[in-house]
Each structure stands twice: as structure tokens, then as C-alpha cells.
N, C-alpha and C positions, 0 to 999 in steps of 0.2 A: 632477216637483215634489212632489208624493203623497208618494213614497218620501224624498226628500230630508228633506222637511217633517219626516215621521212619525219619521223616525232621529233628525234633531238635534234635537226636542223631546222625546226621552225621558227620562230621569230618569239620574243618574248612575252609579245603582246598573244601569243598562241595561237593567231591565225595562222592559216596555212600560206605562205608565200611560196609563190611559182618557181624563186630563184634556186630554193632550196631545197624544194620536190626534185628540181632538174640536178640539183647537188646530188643529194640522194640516188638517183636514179641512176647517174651518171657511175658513181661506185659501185654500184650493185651491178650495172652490166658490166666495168672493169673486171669486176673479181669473179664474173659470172665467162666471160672470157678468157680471164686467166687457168682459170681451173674446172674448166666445161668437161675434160678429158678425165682430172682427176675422181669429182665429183659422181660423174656416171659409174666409171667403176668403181668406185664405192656402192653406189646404190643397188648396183649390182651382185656386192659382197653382201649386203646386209638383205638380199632377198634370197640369196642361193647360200649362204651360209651360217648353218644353224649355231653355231659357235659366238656370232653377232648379230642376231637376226633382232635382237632389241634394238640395234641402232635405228630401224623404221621411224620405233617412237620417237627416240631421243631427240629429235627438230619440235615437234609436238610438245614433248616437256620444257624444253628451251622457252620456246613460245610463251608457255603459260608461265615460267618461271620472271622471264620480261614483265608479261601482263600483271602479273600479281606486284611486281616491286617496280610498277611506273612514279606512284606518288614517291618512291626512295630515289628515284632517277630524277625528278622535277625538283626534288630539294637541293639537287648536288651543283653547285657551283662551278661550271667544267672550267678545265684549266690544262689545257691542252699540253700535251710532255713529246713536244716538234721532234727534238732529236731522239727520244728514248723511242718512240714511235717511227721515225725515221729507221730508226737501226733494227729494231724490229721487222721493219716492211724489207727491207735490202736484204736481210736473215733470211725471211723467208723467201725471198725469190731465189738465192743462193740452195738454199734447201730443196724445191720446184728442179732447181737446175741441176744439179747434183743426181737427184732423185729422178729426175727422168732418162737423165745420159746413163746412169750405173743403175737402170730398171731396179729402184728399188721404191715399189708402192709406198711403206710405210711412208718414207722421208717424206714423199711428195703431199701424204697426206694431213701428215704434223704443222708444213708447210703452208697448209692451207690454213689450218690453227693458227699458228704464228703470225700469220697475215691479220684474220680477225685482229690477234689480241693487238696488233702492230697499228689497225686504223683505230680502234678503241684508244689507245694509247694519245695519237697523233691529234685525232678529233675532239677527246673529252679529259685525258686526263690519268692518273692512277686510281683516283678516287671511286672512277666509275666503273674502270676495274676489275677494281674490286668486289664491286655489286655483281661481276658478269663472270666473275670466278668459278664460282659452282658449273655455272652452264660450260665453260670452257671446260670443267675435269670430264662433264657427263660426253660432248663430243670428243673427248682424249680415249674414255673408256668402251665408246664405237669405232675406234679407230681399230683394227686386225693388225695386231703384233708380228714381228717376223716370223716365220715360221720357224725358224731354228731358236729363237727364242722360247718360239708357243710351246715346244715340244722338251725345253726344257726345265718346263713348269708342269705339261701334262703327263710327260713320264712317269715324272716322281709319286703324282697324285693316284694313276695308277698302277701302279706298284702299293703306295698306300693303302687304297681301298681293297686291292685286293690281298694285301696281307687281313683287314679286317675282315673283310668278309670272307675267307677263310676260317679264320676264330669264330667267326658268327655261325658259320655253318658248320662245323667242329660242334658246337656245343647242343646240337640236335642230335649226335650220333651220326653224322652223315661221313663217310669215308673221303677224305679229298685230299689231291695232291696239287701245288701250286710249283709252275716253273714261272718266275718273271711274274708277266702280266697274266698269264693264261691258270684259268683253273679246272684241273680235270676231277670229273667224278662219274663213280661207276652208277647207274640208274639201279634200284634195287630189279631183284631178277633178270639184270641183264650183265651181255658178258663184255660189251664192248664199254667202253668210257665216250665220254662228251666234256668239248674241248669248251668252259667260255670265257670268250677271251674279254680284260675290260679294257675297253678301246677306249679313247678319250669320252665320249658321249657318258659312260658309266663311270668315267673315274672321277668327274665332280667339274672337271673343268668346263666343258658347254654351262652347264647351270652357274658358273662361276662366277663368268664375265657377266651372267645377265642379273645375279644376285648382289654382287656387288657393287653396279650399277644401281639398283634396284634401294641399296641399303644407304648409300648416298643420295636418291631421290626421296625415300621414306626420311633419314634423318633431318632434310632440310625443311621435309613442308611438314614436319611435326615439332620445326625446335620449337622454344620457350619463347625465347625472345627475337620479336620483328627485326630488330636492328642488332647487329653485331657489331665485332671487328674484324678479322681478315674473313674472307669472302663471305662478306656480310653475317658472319654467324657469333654470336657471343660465347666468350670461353669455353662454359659449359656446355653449348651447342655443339663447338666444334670439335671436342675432346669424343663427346657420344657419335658422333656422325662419324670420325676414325675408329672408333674402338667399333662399333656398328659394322666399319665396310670391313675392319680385320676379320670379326667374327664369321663371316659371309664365307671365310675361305672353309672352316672346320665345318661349317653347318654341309657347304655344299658335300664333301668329300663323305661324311658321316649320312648322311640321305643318301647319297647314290651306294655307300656301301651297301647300305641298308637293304637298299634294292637287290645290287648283287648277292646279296646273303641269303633272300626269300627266292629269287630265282635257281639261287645253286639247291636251296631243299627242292622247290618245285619238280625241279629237275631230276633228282634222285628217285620222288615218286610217281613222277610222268612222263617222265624222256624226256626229249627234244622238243616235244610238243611244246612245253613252257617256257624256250625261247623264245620262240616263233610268234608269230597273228599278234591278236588283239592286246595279249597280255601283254606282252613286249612294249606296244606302242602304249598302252593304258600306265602302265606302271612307270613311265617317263614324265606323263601330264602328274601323277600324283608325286612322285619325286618334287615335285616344282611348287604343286599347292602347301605338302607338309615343311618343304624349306622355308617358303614365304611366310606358312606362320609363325616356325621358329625365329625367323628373321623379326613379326612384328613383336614376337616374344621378348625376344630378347630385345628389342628398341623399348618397350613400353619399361624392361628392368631396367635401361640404362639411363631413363629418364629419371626414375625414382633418385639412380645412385649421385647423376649429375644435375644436383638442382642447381646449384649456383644461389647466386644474392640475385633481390628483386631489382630490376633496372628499370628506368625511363623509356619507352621505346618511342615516345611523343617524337613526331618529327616537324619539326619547322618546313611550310611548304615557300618556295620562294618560285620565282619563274622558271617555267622550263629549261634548264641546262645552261643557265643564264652566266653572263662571261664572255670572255673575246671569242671569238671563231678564228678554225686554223684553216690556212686557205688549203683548197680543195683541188684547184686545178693540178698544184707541184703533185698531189696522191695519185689521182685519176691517170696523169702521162706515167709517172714513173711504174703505173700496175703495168699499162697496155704496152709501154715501151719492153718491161721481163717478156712480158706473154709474148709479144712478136721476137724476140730475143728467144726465147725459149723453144716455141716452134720454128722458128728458122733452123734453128741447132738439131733440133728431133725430124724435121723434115728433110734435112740437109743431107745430101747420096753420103754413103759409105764408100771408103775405097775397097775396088774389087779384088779382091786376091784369088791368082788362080790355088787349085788345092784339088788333089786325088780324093775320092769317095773312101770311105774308112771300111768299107768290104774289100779295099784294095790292102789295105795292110800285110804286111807279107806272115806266112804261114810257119815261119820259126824268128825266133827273139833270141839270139843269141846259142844258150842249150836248149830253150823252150820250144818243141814245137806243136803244133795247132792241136786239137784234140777235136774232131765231130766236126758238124759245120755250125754257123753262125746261131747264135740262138735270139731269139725277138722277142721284146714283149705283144702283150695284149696289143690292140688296137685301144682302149680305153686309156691303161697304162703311157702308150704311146702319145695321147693327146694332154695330159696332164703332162710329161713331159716335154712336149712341145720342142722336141732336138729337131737342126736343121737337118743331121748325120747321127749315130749312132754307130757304134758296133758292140758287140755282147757276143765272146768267145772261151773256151776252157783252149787250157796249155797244158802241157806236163812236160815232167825235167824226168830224167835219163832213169831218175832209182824209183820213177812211176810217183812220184809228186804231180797232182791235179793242184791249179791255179786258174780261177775266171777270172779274165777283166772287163772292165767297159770303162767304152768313152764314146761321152756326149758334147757333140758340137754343134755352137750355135754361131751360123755367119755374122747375123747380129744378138745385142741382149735391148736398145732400144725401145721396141715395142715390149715389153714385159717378159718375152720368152728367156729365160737363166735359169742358171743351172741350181739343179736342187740335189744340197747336199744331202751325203749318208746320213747326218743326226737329224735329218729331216725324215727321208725315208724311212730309214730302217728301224728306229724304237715304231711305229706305226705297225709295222708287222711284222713284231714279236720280238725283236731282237733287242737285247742287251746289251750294251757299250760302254768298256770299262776299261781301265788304265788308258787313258789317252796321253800323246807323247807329240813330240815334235822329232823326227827324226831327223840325219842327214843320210843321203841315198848317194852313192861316188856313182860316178858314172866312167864310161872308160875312155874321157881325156882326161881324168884325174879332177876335174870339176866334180863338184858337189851341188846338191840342192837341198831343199826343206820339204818334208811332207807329214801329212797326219798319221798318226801310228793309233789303231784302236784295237783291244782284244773283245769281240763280240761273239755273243752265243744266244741258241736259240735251242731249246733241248736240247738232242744230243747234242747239236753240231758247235764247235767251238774252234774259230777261225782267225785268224791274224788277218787285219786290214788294212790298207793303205792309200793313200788318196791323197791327190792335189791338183791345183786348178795349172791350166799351162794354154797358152798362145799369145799371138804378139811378142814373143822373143821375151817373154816371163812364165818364170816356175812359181807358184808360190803355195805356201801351206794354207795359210790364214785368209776366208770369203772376206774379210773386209779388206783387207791390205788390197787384193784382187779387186776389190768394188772400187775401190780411189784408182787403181791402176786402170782400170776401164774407163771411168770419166775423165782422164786426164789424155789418154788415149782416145775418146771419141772426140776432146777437142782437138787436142794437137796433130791427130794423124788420121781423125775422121774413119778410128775402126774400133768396134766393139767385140769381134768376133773373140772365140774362145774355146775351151773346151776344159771339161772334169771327166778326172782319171780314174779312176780306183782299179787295184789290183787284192784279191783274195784267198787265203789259201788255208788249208787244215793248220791247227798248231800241232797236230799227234801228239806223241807222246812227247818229243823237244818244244819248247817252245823258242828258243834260240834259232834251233832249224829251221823252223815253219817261216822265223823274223828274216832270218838270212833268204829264205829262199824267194818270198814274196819284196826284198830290197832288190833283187838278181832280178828278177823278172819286172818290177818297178824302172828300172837304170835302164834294161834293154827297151823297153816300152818307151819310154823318156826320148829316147835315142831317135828308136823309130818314126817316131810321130810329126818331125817339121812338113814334110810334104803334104800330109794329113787334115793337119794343124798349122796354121803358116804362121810362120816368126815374123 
């Protein structure tokens, strides 16, 4: 950004002027102050998680993608777009502010995007852009998608794979059975079975993000033609570079089945051993080499298919960036003005609410009463979820119906600690979630509420679910409703505090029953819970 800055603020004569280094500089420690908080943790995700772990490079590609198309950037006549830039930059501070008050990284991180494209916009123009288009998709595709999103993109892939690699090892004569995600096979001469499960790493997604990433950086520095049209790529260019990043998604999922398919025979004739060590980790690196060639494979075919007509790529060189300049100073106050704005609001006390510890919860819910004592997770488990309070207990009702709940409270959601839903959890470890519904739950002053209804199973077990977000004197079904409800609540009443419900219970042989009985135990919970949970 530095370097970018410091070039196209120079003077036309292409000396370096003092005035403009200090322009430059001045932006960069704005945006470097606005988003110092953002920024770290990101770099943070892109070192500790293998899912993004290419975003390391992606500044590095940017770089050189700059460097390579400065003589395209010296030819461009800038023509600064004040208010479309303007509104850009205000987006994204709204976005910063949103996203920090309703803990939610992604926003914050788009935000930071947005901002870029908002001083690009402000400073040079559409034209320039445009040239700065691609690097903008490559830091979109480091950016770490929700996780309820992420998972509902990585579910499906395994479940895919491992239908495939099922067939694949079917066709060796190897005995298997597939529940969901997980596939069991009996080892020859042996009595017991071996469970493997494909977790995101093996269902195509880790390799996904980095693949097609990967196929957008191979399409751009292999087009045809130096000069294009929209982000800087000619028709033909930019037809191959999408059809390229689509392909990315089949190569990954078809490679990692692959894998799962040689593991599952391995396994039949070696045990457990051929999950485990070297091979494991080894067959992961070569997953990656044989995708990238199918990847350059398949780019070198789509080159043939998309040639296109021969074009002029000659460029007229004219002065550096040559054109009015957009004043700097109104950018500079209005970044550092968000940022003190921002952190005043994130550093700003919470009001305190007193509240009973949720081990205090009383030990019958209407017919419900407790069942065992409290049950906890890990210490591991515990840290990923990051609750200020907890509790995790089983109920039963009178005709010996078992039901567990949990609720997770966080005084604040602020610094990043929120709540993490079931479609986040639970496809992760093992479970299946199907017919989702919105219910309404009465309560017994004849008020009603909304809540999620899901039927999820995991081998044998097949359980009726229930869940919803509730504090600050709101119930609600739907995380996003709940996430606006929070920033609107941390400004006006300066509390973010909250908690997610869920209630779960066998569906037996009724499934009516199992629904009715986990709504009865839902309403009395609901009930219970203000003290808990402060309105």
C-alpha cells in the first residue's frame, strides 16, 4: 500500500516530492490505525488456520501483480470518482462499526476491502480500478468466511466425497458401510470395524479455498492478452480464468476423494495403521501436487478452447497518473475520525447487570426434573467456546423421556467471544441436520416465541432439536436478526451480553411426541431463564 501510495502520488515530472511521500504516508498510517486490531487477527488466522493458510502469500502476489502492471498504471489518466469513493470509504467504516459492535470478523474484514477499493476509487478513479480488480478478488478469497456459512459448503462436499469414495472402494471388493460423513470398514481378518470419518480437510474444502485461489492467480499471469477489459483481462481471458476457478471446485472434491478411497483399501489391508503417521500427513502434500496439475491441465485446455481474435496490447505511456489530484486531507481526518469513533464505542464499559450463575438454575422446569449432576465440557472444548457461564444438564419428564439442554452465556460478544451455533458445531462431529423449520413455542402467559426446529442424527441416535438466541429482553430464532439486535443494543443501551439455548431430545418411535416434548421443556426453560439471563 506504502509503495502503491508513494508512486502514484508523485508528481508528473516523476520526481519524488516530499509533499506526497508525506500524503502517502499519512494514509497508510490512517488505515494502519484504523485496522491494526483487524489486521493482526487476520494474520493470525492465516497462520493458525490451514483452511486459509495461503493468505500468507496473497500480499506477496498482490505485490508483484502491482509490479508487473505499473507501466498499465503510468498510462492511466486518473480521474478521481470523490463521491463514489466517498461513499465507499463511509460503507466501510459503517461495516468496521457494525462488525466490531456485533463480533462479527468477517464484516470487519470486508471492511477493510471496502476501504481499499473506497481510496482507489477517491484518489485515481474507476479506471484504475479496474487494473486493481483481480488483487482485490485474491484478498476477498483470504478473507475466512462465516463459519456457518463455511460449513455449509463443507458439509455437502463431505458427504460427496464420501459417497465417492465409498464407490471407489466398492469396486476393490472391500466390505463398507457409510453413515453420513463417516465410513466404516471391517479390516480383513479382523472382527472389529474402523470408523473414517471425512472431516473437512478430506472433503475438498481446505484444498478448495487454496485451489481456487490458486486458479485465479495461474489464469491471470498466463492470459493471452496484457490489456484487457474488466479487471484488466480480455474476454477470452476472463471467460478461462472463471471457467478455471469453477473447475477448482470438482478437481478439489475428486482428489481428496481419491485419497479417501486409497485410505479406505489401505485400511482393509492394514488396520488403523494406514490412517495414522506418515502416510496420512504424506498423502495430504500429494492431494495438493496432483490437484495443481490437474489445475494447470485443465488451464493449458482452456487456453486452446478460448483463444479469442488477436488484439493490440500496445499501450500509450503518458505521465505517471497524470490528472487533477483528490485532496487528501478530507480522507486522512475522516479514516482517523471512524477509528477514534470506533474504538471509543469498543472501549466504551458495558452496563453491568446483576445475574445468578446458570449452576443456579433450578432443578425442575415445570414436569421436567434434573436428571445426574451438571455435565461439562473438555477444557479444550471450553476455550473454543469462550462462554462467560455455561450450563449442560439432562431432564426427564414423568413417562421417563431424557432431554439435555445447554445454555451458553456471554456478559459481552465485543471482543469476539459469541455464540457458536448448532450448524456450526454439530455437522463437524458427525451429525446430520435435516428438515429445519421455524417454530412457534407458547409459553404459559399465552405469549409465543420463534425458534429453530431441526431433525438431526448421528448413527443410531435420531433426535429432535431446538434452539434459539435469547437476552436483553429478546427471543429470537434467526443469528442474524440477533447480530443487528446486538449492535443496536451495544449502542443504545451499551450491552451486548446474551446467551444460546438449545434443548434436545430422542424422537422414538413418535416424532410428534419427541416435538411436543422438547417445545414443553423449550417454554419452561424460556421461562426460567430471565435471572440467568437478564432482560
Amino acid at each position: 500500500i506504502v509503495l502503491f501510495l508513494k508512486g502514484s502520488l508523485m508528481s508528473e515530472s516523476t520526481q519524488t516530492n516530499p509533499t506526497n511521500i508525506v500524503k502517502a504516508a499519512a494514509i497508510s498510517v490512517a488505515i494502519a490505525f484504523l485496522y491494526a486490531t483487524v489486521l493482526t487477527k487476520l494474520g493470525r488466522d492465516w497462520w493458525s488456520d490451514e483452511n486459509y493458510s495461503h493468505g500468507l502469500l496473497v500480499p506477496f502476489v498482490i505485490g508483484m501483480i502491482v509490479w508487473k502492471e505499473w507501466d498499465g498504471f503510468k498510462s492511466i489518466s486518473k480521474k478521481p470518482a470523490l463521491l463514489l469513493g466517498g461513499l465507499a470509504i463511509a460503507f466501510s467504516l459503517f461495516l468496521l462499526f457494525a462488525g466490531t459492535l456485533g463480533a462479527e470478523l468477517f464484516t470487519t474484514r470486508i471492511s477493510f476491502v471496502v476501504m481499499l477499493v473506497g481510496i482507489v476509487l477517491y484518489l485515481f478513479g474507476t479506471r484504475v480500478l479496474n487494473l486493481l480488480l483481480v488483487p482485490v478478488a485474491l484478498f476477498l478469497l483470504a478473507i475466512p468466511i462465516p463459519q456457518i456459512i463455511f460449513n455449509r459448503i463443507a458439509f455437502p462436499l463431505q458427504i460427496w466425497a464420501s459417497q465417492m469414495a465409498v464407490r471407489g472402494i466398492r469396486l476393490f471388493d472391500v466390505p463398507t458401510l457409510r453413515k453420513g460423513n463417516v465410513i466404516d470398514i471391517l479390516p480383513q481378518g479382523s472382527t472389529q470395524t474402523i470408523s473414517l470419518e471425512v472431516v473437512e480437510a478430506c472433503s475438498g474444502i481446505r484444498s478448495l479455498m487454496t485451489l481456487v485461489t490458486l486458479a485465479l492467480i495461474l489464469g491471470y499471469f498466463t492470459r493471452r492478452y496484457e490489456r484487457g477489459g474488466f479487471a484488466n483481462l480480455a474476454a477470452p481471458d476472463l471467460l478461462r480464468v472463471v471457467a478455471l476457478m469453477i473447475l477448482a471446485v470438482p478437481i478439489a472434491v475428486l482428489t481428496n476423494a481419491a485419497r479417501v478411497t486409497v485410505t479406505g483399501i489401505l485400511t482393509y489391508h492394514w488396520g488403523k495403521q494406514a490412517t495414522d503417521g506418515s502416510w496420512h500427513d504424506a498423502s495430504g502434500w500429494m492431494v495438493y501436487v496432483v490437484a495443481l496439475v490437474l489445475l494447470i491441465g485443465a488451464n493449458l485446455l482452456l487456453k486452446k478452447i478460448f483463444r479469442g481474435r488477436e488484439i493490440n496490447d500496445a499501450v500509450e505511456t503518458s505521465a505517471m497518473f497524470s490528472g487533477r489530484s483528490a485532496p487528501v486531507l478530507p480522507l486522512v481526518v475522516a479514516i482517523v475520525v471512524g477509528g477514534i469513533a470506533v474504538n471509543w464505542f469498543v472501549n466504551r464499559g458495558e452496563t453491568s447487570i446483576e445475574r445468578k450463575p446458570l449452576t443456579e438454575l433450578s432443578q425442575t422446569l415445570g414436569d421436567w426434573r434434573q436428571r445426574g449432576s451438571e455435565i461439562k465440557f473438555s477444557e479444550q472444548t471450553e476455550s473454543v467456546l469462550k462462554t462467560s457461564d455455561y450450563t449442560m444438564r439432562e431432564y426427564t419428564f414423568a413417562d421417563g423421556r431424557i432431554a439435555n439442554i445447554y445454555v451458553g452465556y456471554y456478559s459481552s460478544q465485543r471482543s469476539g467471544a459469541t455464540y457458536h451455533s448448532p450448524q456450526n458445531c454439530l455437522p463437524g462431529a458427525g451429525w446430520v441436520m435435516k428438515d429445519p423449520q421455524i417454530i412457534d413455542i407458547p409459553t404459559a402467559d399465552g405469549k409465543t416465541f420463534k425458534a429453530n426446529r431441526y431433525i438431526v442424527e448421528n448413527g443410531i441416535y435420531n433426535e429432535v432439536m431446538i434452539y434459539w438466541y435469547q437476552g436483553r429482553g429478546r427471543v429470537e430464532a434467526s443469528e442474524y436478526t440477533d447480530k443487528i439486535n446486538t449492535i443496536w443494543d451495544s449502542v443504545t443501551r451499551s450491552r451486548s451480553d446474551g446467551a444460546i439455548v438449545r434443548v434436545m431430545t430422542s424422537v422414538g418411535a413418535d416424532e410428534a411426541a419427541g416435538l411436543k416434548a422438547a417445545s414443553d421443556l423449550s417454554a419452561r426453560l424460556a421461562e426460567a431463564l430471565p435471572p440467568y439471563v437478564p432482560e
